[in-house]
C-alpha positions as semicolon CSV with decimal commas, in nm:
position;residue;x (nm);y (nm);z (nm)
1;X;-0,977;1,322;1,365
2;X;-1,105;1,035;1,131
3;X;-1,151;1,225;0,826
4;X;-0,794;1,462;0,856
5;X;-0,589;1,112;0,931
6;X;-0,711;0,970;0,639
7;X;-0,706;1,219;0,372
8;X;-0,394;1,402;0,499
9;X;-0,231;1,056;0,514
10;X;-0,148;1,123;0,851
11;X;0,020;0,914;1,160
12;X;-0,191;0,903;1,426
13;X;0,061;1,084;1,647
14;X;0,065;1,374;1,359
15;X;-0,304;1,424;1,378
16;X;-0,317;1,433;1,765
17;X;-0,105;1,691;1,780
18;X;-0,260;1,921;1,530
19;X;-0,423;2,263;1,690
20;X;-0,572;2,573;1,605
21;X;-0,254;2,759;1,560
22;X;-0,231;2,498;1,254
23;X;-0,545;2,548;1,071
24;X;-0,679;2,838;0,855
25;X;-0,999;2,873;0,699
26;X;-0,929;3,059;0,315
27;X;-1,178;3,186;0,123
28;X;-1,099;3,192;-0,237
29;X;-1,195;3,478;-0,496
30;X;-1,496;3,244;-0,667
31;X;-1,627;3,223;-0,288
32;X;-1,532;2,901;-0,227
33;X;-1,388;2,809;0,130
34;X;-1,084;2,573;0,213
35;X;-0,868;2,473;0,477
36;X;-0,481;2,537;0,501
37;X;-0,349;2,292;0,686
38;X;0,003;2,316;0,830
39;X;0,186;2,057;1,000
40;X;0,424;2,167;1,278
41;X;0,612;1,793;1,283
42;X;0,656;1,510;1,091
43;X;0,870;1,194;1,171
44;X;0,994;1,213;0,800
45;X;1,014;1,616;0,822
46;X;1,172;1,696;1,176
47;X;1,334;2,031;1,085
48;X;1,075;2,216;0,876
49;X;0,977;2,220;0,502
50;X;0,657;2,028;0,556
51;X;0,435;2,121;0,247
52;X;0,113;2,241;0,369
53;X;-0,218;2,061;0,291
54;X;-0,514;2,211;0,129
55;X;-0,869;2,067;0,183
56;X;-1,211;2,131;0,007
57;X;-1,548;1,999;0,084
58;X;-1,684;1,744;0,004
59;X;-2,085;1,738;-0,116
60;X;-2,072;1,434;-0,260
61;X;-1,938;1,264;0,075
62;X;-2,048;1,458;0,318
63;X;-1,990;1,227;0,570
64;X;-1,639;1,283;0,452
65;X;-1,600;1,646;0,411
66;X;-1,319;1,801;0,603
67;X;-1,449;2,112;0,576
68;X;-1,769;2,027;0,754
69;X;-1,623;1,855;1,028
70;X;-1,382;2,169;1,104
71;X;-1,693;2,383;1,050
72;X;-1,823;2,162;1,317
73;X;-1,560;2,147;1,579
74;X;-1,486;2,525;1,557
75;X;-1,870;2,597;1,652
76;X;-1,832;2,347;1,936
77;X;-1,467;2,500;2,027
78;X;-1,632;2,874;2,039
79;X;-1,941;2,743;2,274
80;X;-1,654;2,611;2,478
81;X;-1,372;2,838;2,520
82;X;-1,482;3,150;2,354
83;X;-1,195;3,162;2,143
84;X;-1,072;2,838;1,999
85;X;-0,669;2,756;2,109
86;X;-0,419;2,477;2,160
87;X;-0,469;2,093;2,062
88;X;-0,829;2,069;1,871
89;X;-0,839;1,692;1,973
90;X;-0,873;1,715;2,375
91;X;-0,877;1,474;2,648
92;X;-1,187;1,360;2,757
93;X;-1,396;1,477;3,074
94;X;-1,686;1,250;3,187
95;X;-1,938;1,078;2,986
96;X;-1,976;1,340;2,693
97;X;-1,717;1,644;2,756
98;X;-1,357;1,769;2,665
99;X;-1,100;1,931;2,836
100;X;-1,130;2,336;2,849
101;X;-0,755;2,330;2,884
102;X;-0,581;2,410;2,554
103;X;-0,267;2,202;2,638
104;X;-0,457;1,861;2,736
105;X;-0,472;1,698;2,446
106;X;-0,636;1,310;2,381
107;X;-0,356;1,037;2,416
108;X;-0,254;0,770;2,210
109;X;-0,465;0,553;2,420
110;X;-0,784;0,702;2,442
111;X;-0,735;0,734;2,054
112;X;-0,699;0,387;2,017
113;X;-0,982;0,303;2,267
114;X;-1,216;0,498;2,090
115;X;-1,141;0,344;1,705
116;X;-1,167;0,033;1,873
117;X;-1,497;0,067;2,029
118;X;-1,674;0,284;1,669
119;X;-1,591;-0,046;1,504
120;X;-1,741;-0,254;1,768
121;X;-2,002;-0,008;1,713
122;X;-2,064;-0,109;1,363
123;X;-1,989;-0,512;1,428
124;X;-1,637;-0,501;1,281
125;X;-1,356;-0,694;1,491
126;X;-1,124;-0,429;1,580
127;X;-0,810;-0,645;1,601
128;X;-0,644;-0,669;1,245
129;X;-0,677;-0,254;1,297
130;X;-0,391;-0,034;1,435
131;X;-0,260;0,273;1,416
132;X;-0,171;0,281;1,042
133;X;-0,549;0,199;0,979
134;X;-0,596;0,545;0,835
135;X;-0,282;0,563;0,611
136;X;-0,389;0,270;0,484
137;X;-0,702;0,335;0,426
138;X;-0,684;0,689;0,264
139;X;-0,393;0,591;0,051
140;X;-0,629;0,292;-0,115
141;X;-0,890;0,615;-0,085
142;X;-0,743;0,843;-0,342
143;X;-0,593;0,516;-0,564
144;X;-0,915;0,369;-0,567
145;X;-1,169;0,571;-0,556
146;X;-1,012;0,891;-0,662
147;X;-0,764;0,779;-0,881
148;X;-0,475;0,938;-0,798
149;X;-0,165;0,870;-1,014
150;X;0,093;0,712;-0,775
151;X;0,327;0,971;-0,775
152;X;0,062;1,269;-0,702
153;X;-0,028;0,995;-0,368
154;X;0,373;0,978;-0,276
155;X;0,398;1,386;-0,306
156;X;0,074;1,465;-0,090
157;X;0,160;1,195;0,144
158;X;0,545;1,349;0,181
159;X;0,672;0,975;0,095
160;X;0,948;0,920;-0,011
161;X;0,991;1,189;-0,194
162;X;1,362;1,082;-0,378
163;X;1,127;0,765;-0,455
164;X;1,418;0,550;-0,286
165;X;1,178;0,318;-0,064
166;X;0,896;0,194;-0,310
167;X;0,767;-0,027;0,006
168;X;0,626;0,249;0,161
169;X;0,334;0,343;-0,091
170;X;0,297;-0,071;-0,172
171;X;0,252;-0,162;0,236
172;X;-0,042;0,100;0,258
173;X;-0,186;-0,044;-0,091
174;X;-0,205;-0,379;-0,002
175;X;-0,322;-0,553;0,323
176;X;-0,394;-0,915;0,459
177;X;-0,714;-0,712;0,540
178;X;-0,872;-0,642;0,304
179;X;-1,159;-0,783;0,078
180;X;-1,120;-0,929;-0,242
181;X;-1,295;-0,694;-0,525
182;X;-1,334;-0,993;-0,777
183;X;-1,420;-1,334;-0,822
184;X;-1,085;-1,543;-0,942
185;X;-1,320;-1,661;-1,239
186;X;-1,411;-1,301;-1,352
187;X;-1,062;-1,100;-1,329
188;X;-1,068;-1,189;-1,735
189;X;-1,401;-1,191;-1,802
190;X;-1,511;-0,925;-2,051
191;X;-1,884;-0,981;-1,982
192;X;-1,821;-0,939;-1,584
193;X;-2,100;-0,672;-1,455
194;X;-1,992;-0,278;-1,429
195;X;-1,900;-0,100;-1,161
196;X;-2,066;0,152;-0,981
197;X;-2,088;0,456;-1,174
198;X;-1,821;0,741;-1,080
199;X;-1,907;1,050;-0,973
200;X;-1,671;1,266;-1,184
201;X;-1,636;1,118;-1,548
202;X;-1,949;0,922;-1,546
203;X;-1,801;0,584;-1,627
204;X;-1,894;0,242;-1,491
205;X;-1,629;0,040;-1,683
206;X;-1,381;-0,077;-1,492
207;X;-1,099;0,077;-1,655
208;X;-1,234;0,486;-1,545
């Protein structure tokens, strides 16, 4: 639920409501598998003509692969139903179990509860953290880390997409929240240590 929410740019009400029905695993010609990913509602997209998202793993970040974690929940869906249907994100049942009932799906609530508590988990103060956390936090994701032009962020997300409301890419850029990358002495300073090496081109300058 993590991983799709944050790389699919998703509200948490989008992802909740994401099941089977919407997912396809594709196997490309060079043997390489992906997931199709199609939306059945959007708040910005309530009559059709969502663009469908296409995911790849991830061996680098495994603990971020999407494909993995589908992988996962499938094999844990079959044990379960037999054959997996309806929402893939469940209510809960006792300590450890889901709902076998396609149609009960996990609430907003228990959502929320659960974030909360996995960054208790990890000693981080839940409170400056909502709902948008993901958004947020994927969109800084592929500008950051990835480097995704801005436009290529604003066309995956499905913002904007007449580029009339600017605000919308900048809000989920920039947070009261989040930690300064640099010293205010160093932001000029051309003997200021590297950054960590990235994995595609290899650079540790901080313009790659």
């Amino acid at each position: 639920l993590y991983i799709v929410s944050m790389l699919c740019l998703l509200r948490y009400n989008e992802a909740l409501r994401i099941t089977w029905q919407d997912i396809q695993f594709e196997r490309l010609e060079n043997g390489v598998l992906r997931i199709r990913l199609d939306l059945p509602f959007r708040k910005t997209h309530q009559n059709g003509g969502i663009a469908p998202f296409y995911l790849y793993a991830n061996p680098t970040r495994p603990w971020m692969c999407p494909v993995r974690a589908f992988a996962i929940r499938w094999e844990l869906a079959v044990a379960s139903d037999g054959t997996p249907s309806g929402f893939i994100f469940r209510r809960k049942v006792g300590r450890n179990g889901w709902s076998i009932i396609p149609n009960e799906g996990m609430s907003t609530d228990l959502f929320m509860e659960y974030f909360r508590n996995n960054l208790l988990d990890i000693k981080i103060d839940p409170r400056p953290y909502g709902t948008h956390s993901f958004r947020r936090g994927g969109c800084q994701y592929l500008a950051r880390v990835l480097r995704w032009p801005f436009r290529n962020i604003c066309s995956w997300g499905g913002w904007a997409e007449n580029f009339d409301n600017p605000g919308t890419l900048f809000k989920h850029l920039l947070s009261w929240t989040d930690t300064p990358l640099l010293e205010r002495e160093d932001y000029l300073n051309p003997d200021r240590a590297v950054g960590d090496v990235c994995t595609a081109c290899n650079r540790s300058c901080h313009c790659s």
